[in-house]
C-alpha positions in Angstrom: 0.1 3.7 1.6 -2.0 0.9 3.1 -3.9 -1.8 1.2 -6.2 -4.6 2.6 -6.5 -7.6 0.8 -9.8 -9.3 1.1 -9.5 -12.5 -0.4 -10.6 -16.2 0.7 -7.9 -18.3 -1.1 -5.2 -18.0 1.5 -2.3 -19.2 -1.1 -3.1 -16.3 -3.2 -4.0 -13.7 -0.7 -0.7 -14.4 0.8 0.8 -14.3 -2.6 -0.9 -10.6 -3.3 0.4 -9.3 0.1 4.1 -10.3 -0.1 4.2 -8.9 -4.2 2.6 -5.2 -2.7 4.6 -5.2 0.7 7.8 -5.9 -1.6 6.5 -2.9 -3.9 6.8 -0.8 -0.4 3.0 -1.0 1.1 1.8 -1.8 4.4 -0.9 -4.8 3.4 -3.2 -6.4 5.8 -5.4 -9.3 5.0 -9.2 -10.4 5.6 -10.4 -13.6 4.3 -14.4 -12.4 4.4 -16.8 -9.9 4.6 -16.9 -10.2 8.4 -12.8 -9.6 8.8 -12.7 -7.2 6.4 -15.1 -4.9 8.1 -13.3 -5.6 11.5 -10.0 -5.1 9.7 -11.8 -1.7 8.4 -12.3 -1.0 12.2 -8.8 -1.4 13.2 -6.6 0.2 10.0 -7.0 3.0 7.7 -6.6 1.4 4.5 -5.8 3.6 1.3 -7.2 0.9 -1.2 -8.8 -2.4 -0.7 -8.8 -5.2 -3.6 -11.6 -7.3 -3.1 -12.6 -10.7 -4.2 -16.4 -10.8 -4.8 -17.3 -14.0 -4.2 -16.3 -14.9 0.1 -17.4 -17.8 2.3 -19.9 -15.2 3.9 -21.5 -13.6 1.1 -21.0 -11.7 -2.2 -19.4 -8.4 -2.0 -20.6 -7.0 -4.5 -23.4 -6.1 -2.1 -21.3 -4.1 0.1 -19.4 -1.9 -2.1 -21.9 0.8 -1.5 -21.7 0.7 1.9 -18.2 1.0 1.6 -18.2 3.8 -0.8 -20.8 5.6 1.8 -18.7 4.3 5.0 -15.4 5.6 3.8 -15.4 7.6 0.9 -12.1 8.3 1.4 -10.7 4.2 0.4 -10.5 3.6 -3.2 -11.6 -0.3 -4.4 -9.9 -2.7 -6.8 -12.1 -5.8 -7.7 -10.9 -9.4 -8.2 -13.1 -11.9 -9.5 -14.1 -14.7 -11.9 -17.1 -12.7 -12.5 -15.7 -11.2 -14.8 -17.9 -10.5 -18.0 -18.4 -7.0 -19.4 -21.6 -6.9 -17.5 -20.0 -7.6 -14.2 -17.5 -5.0 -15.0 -19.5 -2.6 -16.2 -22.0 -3.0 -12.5 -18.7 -2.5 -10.1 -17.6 0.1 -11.7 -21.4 1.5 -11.4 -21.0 0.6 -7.5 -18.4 2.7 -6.7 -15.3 0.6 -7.5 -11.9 2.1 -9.3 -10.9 -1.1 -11.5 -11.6 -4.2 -11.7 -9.1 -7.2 -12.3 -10.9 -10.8 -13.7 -9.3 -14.5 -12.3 -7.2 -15.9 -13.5 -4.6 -13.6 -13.2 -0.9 -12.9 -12.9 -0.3 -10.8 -9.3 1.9 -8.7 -10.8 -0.9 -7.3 -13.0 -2.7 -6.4 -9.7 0.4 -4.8 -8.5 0.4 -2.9 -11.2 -3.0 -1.5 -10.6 -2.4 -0.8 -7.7 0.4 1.3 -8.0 -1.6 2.8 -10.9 -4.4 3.4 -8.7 -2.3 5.5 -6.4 -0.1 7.0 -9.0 -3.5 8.6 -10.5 -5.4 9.4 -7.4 -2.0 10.5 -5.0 0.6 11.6 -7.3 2.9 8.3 -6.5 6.0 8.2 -8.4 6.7 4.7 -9.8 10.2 3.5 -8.1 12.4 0.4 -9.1 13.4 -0.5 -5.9 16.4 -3.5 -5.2 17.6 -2.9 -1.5 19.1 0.6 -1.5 19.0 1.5 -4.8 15.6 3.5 -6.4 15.3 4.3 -9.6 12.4 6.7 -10.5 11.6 6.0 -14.5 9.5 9.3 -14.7 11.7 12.0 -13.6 15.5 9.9 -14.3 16.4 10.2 -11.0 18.5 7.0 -9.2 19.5 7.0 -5.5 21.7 4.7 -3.8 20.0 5.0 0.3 18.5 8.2 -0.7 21.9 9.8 -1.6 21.5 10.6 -5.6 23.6 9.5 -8.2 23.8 11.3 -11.1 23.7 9.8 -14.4 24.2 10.8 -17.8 20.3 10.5 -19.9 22.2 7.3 -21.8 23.5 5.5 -18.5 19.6 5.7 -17.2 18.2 4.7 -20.2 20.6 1.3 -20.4 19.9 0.6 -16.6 16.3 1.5 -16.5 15.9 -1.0 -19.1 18.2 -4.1 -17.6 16.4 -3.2 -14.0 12.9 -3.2 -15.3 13.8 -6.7 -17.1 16.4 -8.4 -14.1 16.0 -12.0 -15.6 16.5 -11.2 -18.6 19.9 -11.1 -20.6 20.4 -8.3 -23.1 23.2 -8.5 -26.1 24.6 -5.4 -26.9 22.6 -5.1 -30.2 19.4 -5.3 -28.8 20.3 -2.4 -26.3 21.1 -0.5 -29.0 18.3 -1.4 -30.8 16.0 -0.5 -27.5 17.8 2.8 -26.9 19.7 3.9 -30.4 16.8 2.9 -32.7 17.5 4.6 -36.0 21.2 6.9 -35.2 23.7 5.8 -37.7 27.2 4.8 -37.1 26.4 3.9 -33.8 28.8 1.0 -32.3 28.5 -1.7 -30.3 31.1 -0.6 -28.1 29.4 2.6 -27.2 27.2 0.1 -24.9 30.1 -1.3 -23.0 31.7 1.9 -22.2 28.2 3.4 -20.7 28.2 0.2 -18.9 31.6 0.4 -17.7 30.6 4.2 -16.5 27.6 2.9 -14.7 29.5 0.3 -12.6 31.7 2.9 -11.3 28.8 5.0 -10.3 26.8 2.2 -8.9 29.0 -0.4 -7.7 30.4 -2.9 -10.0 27.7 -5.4 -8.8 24.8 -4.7 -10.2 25.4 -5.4 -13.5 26.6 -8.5 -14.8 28.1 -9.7 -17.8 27.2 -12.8 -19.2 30.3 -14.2 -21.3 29.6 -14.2 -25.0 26.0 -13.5 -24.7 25.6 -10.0 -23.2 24.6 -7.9 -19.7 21.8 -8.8 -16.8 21.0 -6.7 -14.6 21.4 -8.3 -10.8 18.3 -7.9 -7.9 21.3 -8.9 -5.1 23.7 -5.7 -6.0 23.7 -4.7 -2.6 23.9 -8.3 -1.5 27.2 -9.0 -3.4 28.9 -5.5 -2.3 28.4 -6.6 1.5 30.6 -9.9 1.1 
């Protein structure tokens, strides 16, 4: 999946493009109207999210043209026009969402990947080097080989890889996961732990002494050495 980034603040344009090529998407970048229809010219771009307001004009005004041009590209807008009224008028235009500034780039990210999840049946994939993990269907793979995992062991590492910098004590992973089962021990969580180093490498998860488990972005990293 390709997206263009049209956006005239190079800091955050770069930002946007690193966040979705780390999310697995071919990104290119245009920093006007101009370059983005040259950019247009050259790629075949699945999605463009678009800043309105560019040094050569507002692009609001071209959406349309877009729409008609290539029907086929979906459109996310990004701007700090972003009262109802604006909203309400891109999504009139033609566009598929609409994001206002300021924002986090990960909320963007995740627009985009819902964008394609709704309109091309994406799966949503945690991805740290080789190892996927698909939330929706409970299927990990470790460089496309799967590894099969009891419903519990997902569960526990679906929730430490969705939150990597984050620290969880065994009570609040049973509190995520067990919610309301009685006689439920605290242990249980440190033997499906245990389970899931030996299917996944002993790497990935750590233990933080007297606190709790973290799940670690640099598994593959720390098998190599």
């Amino acid at each position: 999946m390709t997206v263009l980034v049209v956006e005239d603040e190079r800091a955050l344009a770069e930002s946007l493009a690193r966040l979705l090529q780390g999310e697995g998407f071919e990104v290119s970048v245009a920093y006007g109207i101009n370059e983005m229809y040259k950019k247009l010219g050259e790629i075949s771009p699945n999605l463009i999210v678009l800043d309105l307001m560019l040094p050569d004009g507002n692009a609001l005004n071209e959406i349309q043209d877009i729409k008609s041009n290539f029907p086929e590209i979906g459109i996310i807008i990004i701007s700090a026009k972003n009262t109802d009224l604006d909203k309400i008028l891109g999504i009139e235009l033609g566009a598929d969402d609409y994001v206002g500034k300021p924002f986090n780039p990960r909320e963007v990210a995740a627009r985009v990947k819902a964008f394609f999840r709704r309109t091309r049946g994406l799966k949503e994939v945690i991805k740290y080097g080789k190892l996927e993990i698909y939330p929706d269907d409970y299927v990990v793979t470790y460089d496309g080989e799967p590894i099969e995992l009891t419903t519990r062991e997902f569960e526990i590492l679906k929730l430490l890889a969705q939150r990597p910098d984050r620290v969880f004590s065994r009570e609040q992973i049973l509190e995520e996961l067990w919610k309301d089962e009685f006689e439920v021990y605290d242990r249980v969580v440190d033997v499906h732990i245990n389970s899931l180093r030996k299917k996944l490498g002993k790497n990935w998860i750590i233990t933080i002494r007297g606190v709790g488990y973290k799940f670690s972005k640099k598994g593959d990293k720390d098998s190599e050495e």
